[in-house]
KEMI-319624 format. One record per atom (N, C-alpha, C): residue number from 1; x, y, z; atom name; residue in three letters. Coordinates in Angstrom, 3 decimals, padded with zeros to 6 digits. Atoms other than C-alpha are relative to their C-alpha. Layout:
<pts>
    i         u         v         w  at   aa
  NUM         X         Y         Z  CA  ALA
...
</pts>
This chain:
<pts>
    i         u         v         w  at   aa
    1  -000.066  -000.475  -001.355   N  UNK
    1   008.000  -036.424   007.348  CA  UNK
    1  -000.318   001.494   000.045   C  UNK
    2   000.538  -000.987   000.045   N  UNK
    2   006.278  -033.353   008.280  CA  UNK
    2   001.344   000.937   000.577   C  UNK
    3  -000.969  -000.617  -000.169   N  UNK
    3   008.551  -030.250   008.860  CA  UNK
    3   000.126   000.834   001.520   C  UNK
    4  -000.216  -000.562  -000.772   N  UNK
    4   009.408  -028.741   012.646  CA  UNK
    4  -001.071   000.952   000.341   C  UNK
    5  -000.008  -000.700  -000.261   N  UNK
    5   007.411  -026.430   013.809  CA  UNK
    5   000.622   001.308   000.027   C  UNK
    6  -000.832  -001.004   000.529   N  UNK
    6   008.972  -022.975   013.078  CA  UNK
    6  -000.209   001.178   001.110   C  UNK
    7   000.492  -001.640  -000.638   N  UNK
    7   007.108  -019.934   015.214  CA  UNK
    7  -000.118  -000.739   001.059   C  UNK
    8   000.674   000.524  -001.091   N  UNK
    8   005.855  -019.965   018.485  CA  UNK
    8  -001.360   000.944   000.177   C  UNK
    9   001.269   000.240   000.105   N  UNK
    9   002.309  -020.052   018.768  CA  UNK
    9  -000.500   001.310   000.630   C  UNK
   10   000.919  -000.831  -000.806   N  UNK
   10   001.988  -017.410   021.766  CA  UNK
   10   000.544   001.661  -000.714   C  UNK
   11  -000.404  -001.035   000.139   N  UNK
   11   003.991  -014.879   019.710  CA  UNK
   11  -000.633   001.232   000.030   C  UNK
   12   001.021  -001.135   000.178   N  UNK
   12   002.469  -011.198   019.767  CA  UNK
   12  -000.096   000.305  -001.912   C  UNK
   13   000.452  -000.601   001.641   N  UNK
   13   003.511  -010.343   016.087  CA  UNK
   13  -000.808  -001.356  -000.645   C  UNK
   14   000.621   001.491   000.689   N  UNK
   14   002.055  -013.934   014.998  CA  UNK
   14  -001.532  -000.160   000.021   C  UNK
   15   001.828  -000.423  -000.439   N  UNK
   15  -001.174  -013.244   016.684  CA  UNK
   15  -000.229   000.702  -000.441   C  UNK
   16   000.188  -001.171   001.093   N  UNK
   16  -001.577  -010.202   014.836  CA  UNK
   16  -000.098  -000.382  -001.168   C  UNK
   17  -000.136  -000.073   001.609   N  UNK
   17  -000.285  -010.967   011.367  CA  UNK
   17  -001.301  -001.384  -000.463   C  UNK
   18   000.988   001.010   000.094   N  UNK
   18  -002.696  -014.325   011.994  CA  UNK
   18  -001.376   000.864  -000.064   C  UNK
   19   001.128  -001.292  -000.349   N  UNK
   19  -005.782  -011.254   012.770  CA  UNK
   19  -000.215   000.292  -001.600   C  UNK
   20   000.241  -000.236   001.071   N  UNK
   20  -004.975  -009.982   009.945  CA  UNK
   20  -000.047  -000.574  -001.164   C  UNK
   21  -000.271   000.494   000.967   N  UNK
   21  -004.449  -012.701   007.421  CA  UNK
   21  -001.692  -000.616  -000.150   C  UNK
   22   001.198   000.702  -000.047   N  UNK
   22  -007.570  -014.165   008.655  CA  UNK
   22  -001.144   000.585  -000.018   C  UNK
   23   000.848  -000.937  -000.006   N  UNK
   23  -009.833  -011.280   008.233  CA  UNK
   23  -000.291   000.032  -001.454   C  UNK
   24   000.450  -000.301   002.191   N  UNK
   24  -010.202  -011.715   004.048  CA  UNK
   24  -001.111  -001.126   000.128   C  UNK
   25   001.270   000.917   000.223   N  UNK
   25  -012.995  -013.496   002.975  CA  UNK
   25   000.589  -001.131  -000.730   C  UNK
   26  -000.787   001.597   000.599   N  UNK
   26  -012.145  -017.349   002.483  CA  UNK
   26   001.613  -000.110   000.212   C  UNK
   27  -001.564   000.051  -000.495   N  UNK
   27  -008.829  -016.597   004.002  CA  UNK
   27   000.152  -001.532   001.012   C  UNK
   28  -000.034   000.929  -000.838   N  UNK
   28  -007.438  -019.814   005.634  CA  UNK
   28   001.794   000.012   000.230   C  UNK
   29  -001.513   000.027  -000.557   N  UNK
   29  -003.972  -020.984   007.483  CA  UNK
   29   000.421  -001.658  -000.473   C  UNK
   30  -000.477   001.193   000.461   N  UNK
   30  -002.047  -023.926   006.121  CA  UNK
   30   001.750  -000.131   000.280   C  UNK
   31  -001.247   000.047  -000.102   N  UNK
   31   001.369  -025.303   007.823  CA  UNK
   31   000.819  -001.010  -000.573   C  UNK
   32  -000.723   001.120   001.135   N  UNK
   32   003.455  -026.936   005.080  CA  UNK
   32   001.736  -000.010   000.178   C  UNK
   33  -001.233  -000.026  -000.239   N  UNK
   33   006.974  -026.157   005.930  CA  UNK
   33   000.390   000.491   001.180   C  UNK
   34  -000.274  -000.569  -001.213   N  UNK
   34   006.829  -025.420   009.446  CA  UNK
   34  -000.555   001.630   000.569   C  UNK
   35  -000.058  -001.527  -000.371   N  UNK
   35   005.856  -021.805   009.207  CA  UNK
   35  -001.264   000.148  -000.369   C  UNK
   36   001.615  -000.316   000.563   N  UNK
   36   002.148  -020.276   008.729  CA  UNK
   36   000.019   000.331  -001.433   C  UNK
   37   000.264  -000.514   002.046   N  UNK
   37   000.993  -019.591   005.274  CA  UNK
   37  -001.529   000.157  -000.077   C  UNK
   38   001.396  -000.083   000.503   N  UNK
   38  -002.051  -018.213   004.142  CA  UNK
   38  -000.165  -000.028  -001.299   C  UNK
   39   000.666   000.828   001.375   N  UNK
   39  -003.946  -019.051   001.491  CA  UNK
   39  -001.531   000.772   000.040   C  UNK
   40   002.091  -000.714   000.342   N  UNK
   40  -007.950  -017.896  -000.238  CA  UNK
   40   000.294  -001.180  -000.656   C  UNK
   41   000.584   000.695   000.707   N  UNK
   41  -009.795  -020.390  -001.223  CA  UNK
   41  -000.185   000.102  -001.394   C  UNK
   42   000.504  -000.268   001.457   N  UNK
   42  -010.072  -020.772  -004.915  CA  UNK
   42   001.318   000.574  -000.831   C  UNK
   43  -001.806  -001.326   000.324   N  UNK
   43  -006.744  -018.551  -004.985  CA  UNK
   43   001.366  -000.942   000.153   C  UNK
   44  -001.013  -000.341  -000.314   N  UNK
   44  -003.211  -018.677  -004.063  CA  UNK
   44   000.660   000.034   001.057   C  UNK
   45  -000.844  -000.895  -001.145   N  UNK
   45  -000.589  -018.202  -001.161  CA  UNK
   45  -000.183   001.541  -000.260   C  UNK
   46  -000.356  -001.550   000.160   N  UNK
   46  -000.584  -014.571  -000.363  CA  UNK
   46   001.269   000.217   000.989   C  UNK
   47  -000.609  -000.650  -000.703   N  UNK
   47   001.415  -014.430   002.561  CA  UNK
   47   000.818  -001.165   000.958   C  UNK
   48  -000.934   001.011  -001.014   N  UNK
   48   004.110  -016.343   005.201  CA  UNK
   48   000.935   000.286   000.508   C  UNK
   49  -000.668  -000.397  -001.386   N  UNK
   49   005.605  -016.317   008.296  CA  UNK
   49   001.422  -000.399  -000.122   C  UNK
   50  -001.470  -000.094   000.193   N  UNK
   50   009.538  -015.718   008.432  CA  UNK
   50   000.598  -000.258   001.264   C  UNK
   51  -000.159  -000.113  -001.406   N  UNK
   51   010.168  -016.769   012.147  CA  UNK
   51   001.518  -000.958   000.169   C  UNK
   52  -001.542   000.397   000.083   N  UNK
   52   014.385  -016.765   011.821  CA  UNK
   52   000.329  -001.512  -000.910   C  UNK
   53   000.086   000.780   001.180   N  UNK
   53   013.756  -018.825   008.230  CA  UNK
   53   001.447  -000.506  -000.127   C  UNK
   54  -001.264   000.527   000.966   N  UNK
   54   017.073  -020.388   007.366  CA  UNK
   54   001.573   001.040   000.676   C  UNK
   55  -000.727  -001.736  -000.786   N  UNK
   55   018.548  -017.775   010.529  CA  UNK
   55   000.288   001.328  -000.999   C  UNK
   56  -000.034  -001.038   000.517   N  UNK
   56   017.706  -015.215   009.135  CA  UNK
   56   000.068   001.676   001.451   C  UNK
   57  -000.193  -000.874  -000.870   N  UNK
   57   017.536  -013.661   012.473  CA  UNK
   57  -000.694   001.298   000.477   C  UNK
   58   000.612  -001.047  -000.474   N  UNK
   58   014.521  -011.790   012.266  CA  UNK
   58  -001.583  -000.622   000.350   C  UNK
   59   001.077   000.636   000.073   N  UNK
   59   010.747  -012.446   012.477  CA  UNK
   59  -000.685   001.056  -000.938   C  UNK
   60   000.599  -001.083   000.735   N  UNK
   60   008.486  -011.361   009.584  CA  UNK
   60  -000.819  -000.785  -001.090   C  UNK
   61   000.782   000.941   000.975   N  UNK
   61   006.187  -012.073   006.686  CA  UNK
   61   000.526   000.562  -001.137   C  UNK
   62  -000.442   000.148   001.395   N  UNK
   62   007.001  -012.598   003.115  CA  UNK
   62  -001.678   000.063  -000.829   C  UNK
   63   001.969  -000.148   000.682   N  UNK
   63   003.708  -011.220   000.597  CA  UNK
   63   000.655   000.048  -000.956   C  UNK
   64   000.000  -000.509   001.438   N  UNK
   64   003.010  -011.108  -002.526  CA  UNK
   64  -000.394   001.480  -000.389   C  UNK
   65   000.259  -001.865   000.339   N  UNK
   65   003.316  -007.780  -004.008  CA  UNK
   65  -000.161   000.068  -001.517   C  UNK
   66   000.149  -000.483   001.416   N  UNK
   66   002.157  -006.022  -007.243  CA  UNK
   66   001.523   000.071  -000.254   C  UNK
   67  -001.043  -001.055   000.430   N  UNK
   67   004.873  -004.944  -009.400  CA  UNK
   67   000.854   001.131   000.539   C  UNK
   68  -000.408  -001.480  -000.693   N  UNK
   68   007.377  -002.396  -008.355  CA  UNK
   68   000.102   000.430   001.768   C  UNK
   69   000.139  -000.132  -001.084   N  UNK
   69   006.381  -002.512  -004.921  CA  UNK
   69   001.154  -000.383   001.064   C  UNK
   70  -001.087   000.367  -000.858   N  UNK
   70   009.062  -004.643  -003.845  CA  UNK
   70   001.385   000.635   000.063   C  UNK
   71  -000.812  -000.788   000.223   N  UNK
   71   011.683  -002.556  -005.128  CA  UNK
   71  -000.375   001.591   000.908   C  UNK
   72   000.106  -001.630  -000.874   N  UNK
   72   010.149   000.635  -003.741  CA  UNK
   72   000.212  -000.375   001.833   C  UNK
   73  -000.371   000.523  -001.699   N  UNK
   73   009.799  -000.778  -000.107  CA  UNK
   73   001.372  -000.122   000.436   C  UNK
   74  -001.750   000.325  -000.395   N  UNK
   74   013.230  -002.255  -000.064  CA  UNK
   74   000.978   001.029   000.167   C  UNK
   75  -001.018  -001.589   000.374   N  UNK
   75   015.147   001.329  -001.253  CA  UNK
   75  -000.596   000.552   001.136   C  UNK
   76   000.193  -000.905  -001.210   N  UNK
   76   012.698   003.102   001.405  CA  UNK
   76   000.729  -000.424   001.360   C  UNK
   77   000.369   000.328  -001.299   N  UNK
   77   013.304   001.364   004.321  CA  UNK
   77   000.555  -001.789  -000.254   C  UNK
   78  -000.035   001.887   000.233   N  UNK
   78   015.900  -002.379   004.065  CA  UNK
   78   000.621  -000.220   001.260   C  UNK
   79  -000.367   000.964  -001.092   N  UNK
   79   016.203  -002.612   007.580  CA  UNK
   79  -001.905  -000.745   000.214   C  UNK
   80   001.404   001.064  -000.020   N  UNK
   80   012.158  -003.451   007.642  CA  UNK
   80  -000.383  -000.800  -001.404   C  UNK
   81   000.221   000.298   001.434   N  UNK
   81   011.600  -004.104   004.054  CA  UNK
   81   001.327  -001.182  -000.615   C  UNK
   82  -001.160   000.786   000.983   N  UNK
   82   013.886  -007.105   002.148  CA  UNK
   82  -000.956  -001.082  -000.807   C  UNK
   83   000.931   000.945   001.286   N  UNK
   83   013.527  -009.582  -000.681  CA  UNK
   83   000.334  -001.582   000.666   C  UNK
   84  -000.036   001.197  -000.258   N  UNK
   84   012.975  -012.809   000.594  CA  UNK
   84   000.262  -000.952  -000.701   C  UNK
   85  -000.661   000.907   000.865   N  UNK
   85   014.687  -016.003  -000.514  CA  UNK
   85  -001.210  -001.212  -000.672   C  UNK
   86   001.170   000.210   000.821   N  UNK
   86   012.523  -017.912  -002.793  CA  UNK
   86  -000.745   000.398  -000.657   C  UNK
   87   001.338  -000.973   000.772   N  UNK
   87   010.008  -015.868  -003.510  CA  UNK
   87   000.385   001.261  -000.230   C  UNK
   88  -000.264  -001.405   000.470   N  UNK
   88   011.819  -012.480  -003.885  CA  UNK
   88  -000.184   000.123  -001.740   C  UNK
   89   000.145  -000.139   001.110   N  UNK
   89   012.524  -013.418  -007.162  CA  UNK
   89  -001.120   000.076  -000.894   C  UNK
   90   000.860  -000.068   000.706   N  UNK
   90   009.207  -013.513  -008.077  CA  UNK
   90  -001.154   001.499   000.517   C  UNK
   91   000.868  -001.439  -000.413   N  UNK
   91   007.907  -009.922  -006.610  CA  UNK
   91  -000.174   000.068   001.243   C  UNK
   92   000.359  -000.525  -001.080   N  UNK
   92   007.369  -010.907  -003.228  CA  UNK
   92   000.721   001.096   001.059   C  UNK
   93  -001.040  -001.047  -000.671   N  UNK
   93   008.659  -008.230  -000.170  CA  UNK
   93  -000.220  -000.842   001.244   C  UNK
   94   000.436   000.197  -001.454   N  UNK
   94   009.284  -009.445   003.326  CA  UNK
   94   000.330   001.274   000.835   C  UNK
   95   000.714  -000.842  -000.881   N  UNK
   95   008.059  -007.295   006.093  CA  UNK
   95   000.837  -000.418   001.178   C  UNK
   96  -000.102   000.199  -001.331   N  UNK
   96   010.035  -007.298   009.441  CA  UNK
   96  -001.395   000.348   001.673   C  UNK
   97   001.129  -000.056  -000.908   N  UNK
   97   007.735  -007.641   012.351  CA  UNK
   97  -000.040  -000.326   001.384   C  UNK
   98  -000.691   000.035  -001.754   N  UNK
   98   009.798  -007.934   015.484  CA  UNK
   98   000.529   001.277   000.470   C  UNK
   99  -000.722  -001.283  -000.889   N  UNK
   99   010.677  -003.938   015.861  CA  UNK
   99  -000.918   001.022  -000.742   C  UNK
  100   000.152  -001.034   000.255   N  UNK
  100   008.672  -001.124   016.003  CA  UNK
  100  -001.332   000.059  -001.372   C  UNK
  101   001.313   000.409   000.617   N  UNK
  101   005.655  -002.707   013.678  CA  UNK
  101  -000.821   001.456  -000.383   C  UNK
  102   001.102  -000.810   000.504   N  UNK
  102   003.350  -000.191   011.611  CA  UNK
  102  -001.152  -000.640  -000.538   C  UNK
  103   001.294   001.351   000.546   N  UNK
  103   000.315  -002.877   011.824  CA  UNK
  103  -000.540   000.660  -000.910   C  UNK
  104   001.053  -000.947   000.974   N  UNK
  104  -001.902  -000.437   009.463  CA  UNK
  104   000.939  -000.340  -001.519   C  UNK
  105  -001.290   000.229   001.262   N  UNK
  105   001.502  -000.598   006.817  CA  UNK
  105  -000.414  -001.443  -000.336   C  UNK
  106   000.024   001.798   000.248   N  UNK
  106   001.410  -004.393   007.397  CA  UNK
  106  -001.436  -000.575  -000.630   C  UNK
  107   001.324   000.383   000.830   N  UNK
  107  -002.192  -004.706   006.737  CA  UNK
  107  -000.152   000.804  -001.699   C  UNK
  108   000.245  -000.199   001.625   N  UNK
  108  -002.410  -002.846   003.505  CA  UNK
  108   001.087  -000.699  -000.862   C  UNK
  109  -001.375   001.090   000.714   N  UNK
  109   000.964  -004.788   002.322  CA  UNK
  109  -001.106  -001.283  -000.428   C  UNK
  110   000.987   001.233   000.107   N  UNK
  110  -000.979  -007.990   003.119  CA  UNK
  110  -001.008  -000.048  -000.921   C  UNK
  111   001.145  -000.135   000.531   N  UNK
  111  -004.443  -006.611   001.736  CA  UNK
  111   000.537  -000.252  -001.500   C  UNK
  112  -000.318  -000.353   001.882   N  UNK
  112  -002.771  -005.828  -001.951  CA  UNK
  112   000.585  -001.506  -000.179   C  UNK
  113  -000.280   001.450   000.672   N  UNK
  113  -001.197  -009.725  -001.705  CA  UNK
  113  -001.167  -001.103  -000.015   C  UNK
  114   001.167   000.712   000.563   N  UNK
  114  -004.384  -011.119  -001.032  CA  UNK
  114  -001.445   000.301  -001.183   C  UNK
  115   000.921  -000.452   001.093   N  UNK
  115  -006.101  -009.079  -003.660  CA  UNK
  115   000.648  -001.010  -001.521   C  UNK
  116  -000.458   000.835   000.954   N  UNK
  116  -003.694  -010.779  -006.217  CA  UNK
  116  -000.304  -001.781  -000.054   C  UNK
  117  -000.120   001.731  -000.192   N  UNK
  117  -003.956  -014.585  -004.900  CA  UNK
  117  -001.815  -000.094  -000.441   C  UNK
  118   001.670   000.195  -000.054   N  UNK
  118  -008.173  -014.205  -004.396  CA  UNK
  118  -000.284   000.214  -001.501   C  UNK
  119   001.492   000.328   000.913   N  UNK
  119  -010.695  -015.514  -007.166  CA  UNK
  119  -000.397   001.703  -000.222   C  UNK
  120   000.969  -001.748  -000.020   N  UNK
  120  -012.102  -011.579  -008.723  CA  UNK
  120  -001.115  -000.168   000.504   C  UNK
  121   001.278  -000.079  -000.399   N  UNK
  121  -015.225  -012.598  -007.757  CA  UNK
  121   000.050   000.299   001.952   C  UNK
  122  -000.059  -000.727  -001.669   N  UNK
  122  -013.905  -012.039  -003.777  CA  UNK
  122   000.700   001.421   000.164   C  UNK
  123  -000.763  -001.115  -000.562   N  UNK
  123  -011.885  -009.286  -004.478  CA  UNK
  123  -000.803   001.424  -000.626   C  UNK
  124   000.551  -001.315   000.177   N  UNK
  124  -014.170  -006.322  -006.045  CA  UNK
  124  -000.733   000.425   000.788   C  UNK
  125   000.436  -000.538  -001.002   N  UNK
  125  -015.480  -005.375  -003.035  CA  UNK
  125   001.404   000.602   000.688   C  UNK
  126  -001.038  -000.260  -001.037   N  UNK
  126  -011.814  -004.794  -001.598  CA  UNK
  126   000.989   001.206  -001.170   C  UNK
  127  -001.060  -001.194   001.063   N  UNK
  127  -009.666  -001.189  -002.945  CA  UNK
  127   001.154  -000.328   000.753   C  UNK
  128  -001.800  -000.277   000.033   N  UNK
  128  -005.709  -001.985  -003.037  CA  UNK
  128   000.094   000.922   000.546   C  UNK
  129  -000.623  -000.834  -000.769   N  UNK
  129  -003.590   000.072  -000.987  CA  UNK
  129   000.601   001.014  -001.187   C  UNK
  130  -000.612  -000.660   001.071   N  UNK
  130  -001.997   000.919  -004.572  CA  UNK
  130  -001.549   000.770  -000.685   C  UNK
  131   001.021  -000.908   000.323   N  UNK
  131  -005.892   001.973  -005.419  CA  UNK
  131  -000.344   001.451   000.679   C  UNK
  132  -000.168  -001.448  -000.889   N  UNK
  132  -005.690   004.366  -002.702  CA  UNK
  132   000.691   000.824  -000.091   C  UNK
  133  -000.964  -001.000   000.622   N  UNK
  133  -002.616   005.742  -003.484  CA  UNK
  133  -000.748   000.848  -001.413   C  UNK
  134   000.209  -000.302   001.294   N  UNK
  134  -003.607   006.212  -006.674  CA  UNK
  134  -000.980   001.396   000.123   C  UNK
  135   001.390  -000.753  -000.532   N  UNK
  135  -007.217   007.947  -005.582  CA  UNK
  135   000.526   001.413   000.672   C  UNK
  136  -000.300  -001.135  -000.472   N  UNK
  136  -005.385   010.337  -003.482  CA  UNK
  136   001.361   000.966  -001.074   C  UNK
  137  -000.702  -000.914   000.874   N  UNK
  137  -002.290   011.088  -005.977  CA  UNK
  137  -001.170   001.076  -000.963   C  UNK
  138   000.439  -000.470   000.828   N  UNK
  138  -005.473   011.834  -008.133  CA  UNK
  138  -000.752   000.861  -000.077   C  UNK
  139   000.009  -000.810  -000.716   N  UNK
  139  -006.673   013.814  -005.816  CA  UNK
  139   000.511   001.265   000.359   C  UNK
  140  -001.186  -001.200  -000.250   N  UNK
  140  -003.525   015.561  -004.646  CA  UNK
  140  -000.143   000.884  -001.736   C  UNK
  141  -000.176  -000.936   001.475   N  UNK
  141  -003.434   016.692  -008.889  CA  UNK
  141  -001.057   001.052  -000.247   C  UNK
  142   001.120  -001.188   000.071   N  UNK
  142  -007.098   018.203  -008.924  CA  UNK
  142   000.465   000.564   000.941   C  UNK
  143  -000.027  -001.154  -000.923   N  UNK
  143  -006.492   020.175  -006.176  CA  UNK
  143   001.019   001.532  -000.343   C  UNK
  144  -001.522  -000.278   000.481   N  UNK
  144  -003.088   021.114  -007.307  CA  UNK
  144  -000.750   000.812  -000.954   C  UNK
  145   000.392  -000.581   001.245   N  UNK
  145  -004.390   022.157  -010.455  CA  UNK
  145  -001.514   000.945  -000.073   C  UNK
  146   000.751  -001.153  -000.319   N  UNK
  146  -007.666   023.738  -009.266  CA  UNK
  146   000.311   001.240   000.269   C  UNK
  147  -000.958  -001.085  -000.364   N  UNK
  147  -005.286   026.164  -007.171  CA  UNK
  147   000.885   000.446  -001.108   C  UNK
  148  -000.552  -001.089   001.009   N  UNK
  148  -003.378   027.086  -010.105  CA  UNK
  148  -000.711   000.522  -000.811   C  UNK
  149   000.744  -000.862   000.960   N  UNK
  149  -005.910   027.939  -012.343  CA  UNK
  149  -000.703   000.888   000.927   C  UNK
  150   000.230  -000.772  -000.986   N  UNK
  150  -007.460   029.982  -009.312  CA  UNK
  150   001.251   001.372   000.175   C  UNK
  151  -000.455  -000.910   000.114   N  UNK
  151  -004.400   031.504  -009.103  CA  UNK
  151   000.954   000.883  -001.398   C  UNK
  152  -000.153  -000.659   001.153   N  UNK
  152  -004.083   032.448  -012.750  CA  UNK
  152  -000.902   000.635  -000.227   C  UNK
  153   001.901  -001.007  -000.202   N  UNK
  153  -007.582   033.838  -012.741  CA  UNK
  153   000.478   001.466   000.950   C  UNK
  154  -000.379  -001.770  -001.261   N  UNK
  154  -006.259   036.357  -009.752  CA  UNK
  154   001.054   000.804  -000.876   C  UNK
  155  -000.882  -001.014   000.382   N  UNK
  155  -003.286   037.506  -011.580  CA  UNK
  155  -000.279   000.589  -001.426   C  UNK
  156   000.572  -000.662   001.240   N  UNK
  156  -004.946   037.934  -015.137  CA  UNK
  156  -000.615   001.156   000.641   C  UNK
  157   001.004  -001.144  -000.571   N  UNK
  157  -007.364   040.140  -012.928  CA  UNK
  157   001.029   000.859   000.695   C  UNK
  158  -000.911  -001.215  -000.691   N  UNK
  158  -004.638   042.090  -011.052  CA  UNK
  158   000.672   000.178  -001.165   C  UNK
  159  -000.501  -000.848   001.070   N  UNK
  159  -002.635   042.707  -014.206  CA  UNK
  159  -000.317   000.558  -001.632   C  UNK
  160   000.606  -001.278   001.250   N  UNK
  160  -005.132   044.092  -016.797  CA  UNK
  160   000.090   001.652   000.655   C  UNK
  161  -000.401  -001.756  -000.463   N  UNK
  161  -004.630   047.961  -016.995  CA  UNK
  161  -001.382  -000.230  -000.051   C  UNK
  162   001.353  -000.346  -000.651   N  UNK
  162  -007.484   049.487  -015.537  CA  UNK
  162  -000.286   001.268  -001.235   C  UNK
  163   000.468  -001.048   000.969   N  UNK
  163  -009.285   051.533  -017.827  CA  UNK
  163  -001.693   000.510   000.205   C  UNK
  164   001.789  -000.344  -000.332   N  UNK
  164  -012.545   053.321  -017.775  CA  UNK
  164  -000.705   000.031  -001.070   C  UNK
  165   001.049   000.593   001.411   N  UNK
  165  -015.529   052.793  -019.832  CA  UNK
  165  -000.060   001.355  -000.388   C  UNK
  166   000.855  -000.650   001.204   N  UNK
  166  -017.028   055.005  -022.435  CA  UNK
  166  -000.690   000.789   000.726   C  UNK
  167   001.102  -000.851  -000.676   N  UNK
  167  -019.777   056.284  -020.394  CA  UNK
  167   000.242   000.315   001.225   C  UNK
  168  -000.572  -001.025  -001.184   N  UNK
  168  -017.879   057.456  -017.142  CA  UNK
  168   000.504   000.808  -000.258   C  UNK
  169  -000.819  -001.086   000.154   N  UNK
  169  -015.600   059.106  -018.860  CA  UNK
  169  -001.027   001.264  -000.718   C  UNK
  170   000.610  -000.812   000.217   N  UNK
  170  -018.176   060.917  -021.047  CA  UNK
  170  -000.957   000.922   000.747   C  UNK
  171   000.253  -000.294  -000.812   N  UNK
  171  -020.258   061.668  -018.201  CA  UNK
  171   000.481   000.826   000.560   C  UNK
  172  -001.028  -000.991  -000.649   N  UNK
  172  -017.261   063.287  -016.190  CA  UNK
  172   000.639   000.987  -000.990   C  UNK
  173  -000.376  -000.907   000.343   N  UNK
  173  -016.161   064.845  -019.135  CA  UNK
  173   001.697  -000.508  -000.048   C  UNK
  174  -001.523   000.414  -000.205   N  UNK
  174  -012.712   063.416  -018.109  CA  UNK
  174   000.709  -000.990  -001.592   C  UNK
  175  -000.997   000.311   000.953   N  UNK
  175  -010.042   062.262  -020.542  CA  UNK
  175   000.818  -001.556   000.851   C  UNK
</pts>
């Protein structure tokens, strides 16, 4: 017997997180326990709809996350961020998505779980949210480190004693 229906169809966050789930290449929707689930062809679940799961009392999606991720989310931020039942234990984070939504957050969450589920051959065209980070920490360091050697260059040059050459002084005669 197939399982209840779970969401409702006209929801706003549902329509969205559906936008975005369905925007990967070979992304599809599959309802197996009442609730949406996406799926890549060739791949994996990446992602699924939490719409007051087991009353949980909120609405939200459950992804797959790299490593680490789920732990960092959760400590920042566990009124949006928690570990979902089932699948926490295995890395995923769920995402609240009934207050105050940072769709852009939600899509790169999403993006980095369907980079894991998708076939490589769909995903090297697509940079992780954790590639970006990365790109800009690596970023933020050259810069960082340009500016200090810039400003070790200035203060070597402001604190050599000043001295005069050979041939001014002989010239002037001066000592």
């Amino acid at each position: 017997m197939a399982h209840p229906r779970m969401y409702d169809e006209s929801s706003p966050a549902i329509r969205r997180l559906r936008e975005i789930c369905l925007a990967f290449p070979q992304a599809f929707e599959k309802e197996p326990w009442g609730e949406c689930t996406f799926r890549v062809t060739g791949g994996s679940m990446f992602a699924m709809t939490d719409n007051n799961h087991h009353n949980s009392g909120h609405i939200a999606v459950w992804v797959k996350a790299p490593p680490m991720v789920q732990e960092i989310l959760v400590k920042s931020d566990s009124k949006r961020f928690f570990i979902p039942p089932y699948m926490g234990p295995k890395g995923w984070v769920g995402v609240r998505v009934d207050d105050q939504v940072n769709w852009d957050e939600v899509a790169a969450i999403v993006n980095d779980g369907y980079l894991m589920s998708a076939p490589k051959k769909l995903t090297g065209r697509l940079p992780s949210a954790i590639d970006q980070v990365a790109a800009l920490s690596e970023l933020a360091t050259q810069r960082r480190l340009t500016s200090q050697s810039r400003i070790k260059v200035k203060s070597k040059e402001n604190s050599r004693p000043k001295t005069r050459s050979r041939k001014k002084t002989e010239a002037t005669g001066k000592q």
